[in-house]
C-alpha positions in Angstrom: -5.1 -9.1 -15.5 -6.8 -12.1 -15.5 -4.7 -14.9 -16.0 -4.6 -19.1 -15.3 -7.6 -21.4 -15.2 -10.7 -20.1 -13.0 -9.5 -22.7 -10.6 -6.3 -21.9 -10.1 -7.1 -18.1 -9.8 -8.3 -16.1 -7.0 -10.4 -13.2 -7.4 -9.7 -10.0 -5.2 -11.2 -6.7 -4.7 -8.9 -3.5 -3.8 -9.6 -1.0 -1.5 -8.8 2.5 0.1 -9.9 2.5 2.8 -9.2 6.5 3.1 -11.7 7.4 0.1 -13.7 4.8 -0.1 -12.6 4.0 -3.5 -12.5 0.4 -4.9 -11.5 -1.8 -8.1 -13.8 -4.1 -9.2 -12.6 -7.9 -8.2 -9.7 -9.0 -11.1 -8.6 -12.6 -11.1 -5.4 -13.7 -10.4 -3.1 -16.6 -11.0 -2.4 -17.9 -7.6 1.5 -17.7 -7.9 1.4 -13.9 -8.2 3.6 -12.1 -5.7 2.3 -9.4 -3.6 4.5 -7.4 -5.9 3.4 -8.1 -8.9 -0.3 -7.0 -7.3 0.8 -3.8 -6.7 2.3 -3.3 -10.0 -1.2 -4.3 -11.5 -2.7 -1.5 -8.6 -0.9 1.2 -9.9 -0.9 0.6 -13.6 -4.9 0.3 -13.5 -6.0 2.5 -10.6 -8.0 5.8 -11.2 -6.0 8.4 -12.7 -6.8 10.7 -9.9 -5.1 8.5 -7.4 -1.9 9.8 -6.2 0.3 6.7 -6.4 3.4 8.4 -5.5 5.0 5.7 -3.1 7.8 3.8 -4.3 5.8 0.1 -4.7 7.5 -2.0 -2.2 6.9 0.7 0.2 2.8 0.5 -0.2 1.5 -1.4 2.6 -1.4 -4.2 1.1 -3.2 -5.5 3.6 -5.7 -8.6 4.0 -6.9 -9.9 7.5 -5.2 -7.2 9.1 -2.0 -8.2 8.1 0.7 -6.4 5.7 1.8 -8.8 3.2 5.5 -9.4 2.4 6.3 -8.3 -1.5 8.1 -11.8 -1.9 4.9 -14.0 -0.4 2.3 -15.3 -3.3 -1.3 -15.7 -3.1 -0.8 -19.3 -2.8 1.5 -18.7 -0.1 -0.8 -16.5 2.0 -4.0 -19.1 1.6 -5.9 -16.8 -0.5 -9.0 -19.1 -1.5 -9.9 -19.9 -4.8 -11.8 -17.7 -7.0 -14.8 -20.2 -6.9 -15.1 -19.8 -3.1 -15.2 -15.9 -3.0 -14.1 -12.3 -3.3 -10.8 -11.5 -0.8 -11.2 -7.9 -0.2 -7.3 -6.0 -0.1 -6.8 -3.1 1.7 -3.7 -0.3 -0.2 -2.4 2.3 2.6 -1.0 5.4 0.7 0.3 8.3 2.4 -0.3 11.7 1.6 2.5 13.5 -0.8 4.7 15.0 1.5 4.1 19.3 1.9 6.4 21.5 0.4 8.6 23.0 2.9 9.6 26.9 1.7 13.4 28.0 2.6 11.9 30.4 5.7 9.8 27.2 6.9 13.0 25.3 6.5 15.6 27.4 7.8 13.6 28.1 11.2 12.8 24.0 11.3 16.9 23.9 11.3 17.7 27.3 14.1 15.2 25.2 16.2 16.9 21.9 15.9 20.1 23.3 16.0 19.5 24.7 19.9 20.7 22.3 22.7 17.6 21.8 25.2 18.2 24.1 28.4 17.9 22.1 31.7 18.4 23.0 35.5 20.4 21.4 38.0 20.1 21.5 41.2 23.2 21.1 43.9 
């Protein structure tokens, strides 16, 4: 998605941290949310990626810092694309494992027992 003038565009690099795996740096206009990054993420990310997070609920990082979905990249001081490459950081978690019936019904027995204690008079 490259988009805007070369100056008013910065240029970032994605990457999970997990696998090791990367995009290539895109440019973007500097009034692109946080949001609309994530869109572009999972739209052009490798096929054998496992985007299966709702996309507000994808953590993108840069300094150390999880960026709010609302915030723009001229918002969070992202430089210019002329000055460098700002390396982004995606967190996905794992699918979540199938739970069987038997694994589920003996999650529920153990739940459902009130912890024994002693007292003592």
């Amino acid at each position: 998605m490259d988009g805007g003038s070369v100056g008013e565009s910065a240029r970032i690099r994605f990457l999970l941290p997990h696998s090791g795996q990367d995009m290539s740096p895109m440019d973007f206009p500097l009034d692109t949310t946080v949001l609309g990054l994530k869109v572009v993420l999972q739209r052009d990310w490798p096929k054998e990626s496992d985007f299966h997070d709702s996309l507000p609920d994808m953590p993108l990082l840069m300094g150390g810092k999880v960026l709010d979905n609302t915030s723009t990249l001229r918002a969070l001081g992202v430089p210019l694309s002329s000055e460098r490459v700002v390396t982004m950081h995606l967190v996905l978690r794992p699918r979540p494992q199938a739970v069987d019936a038997t694994e589920k019904e003996e999650t529920t027995k153990e739940v459902a027992q009130p912890p024994s204690c002693c007292t003592i008079l």
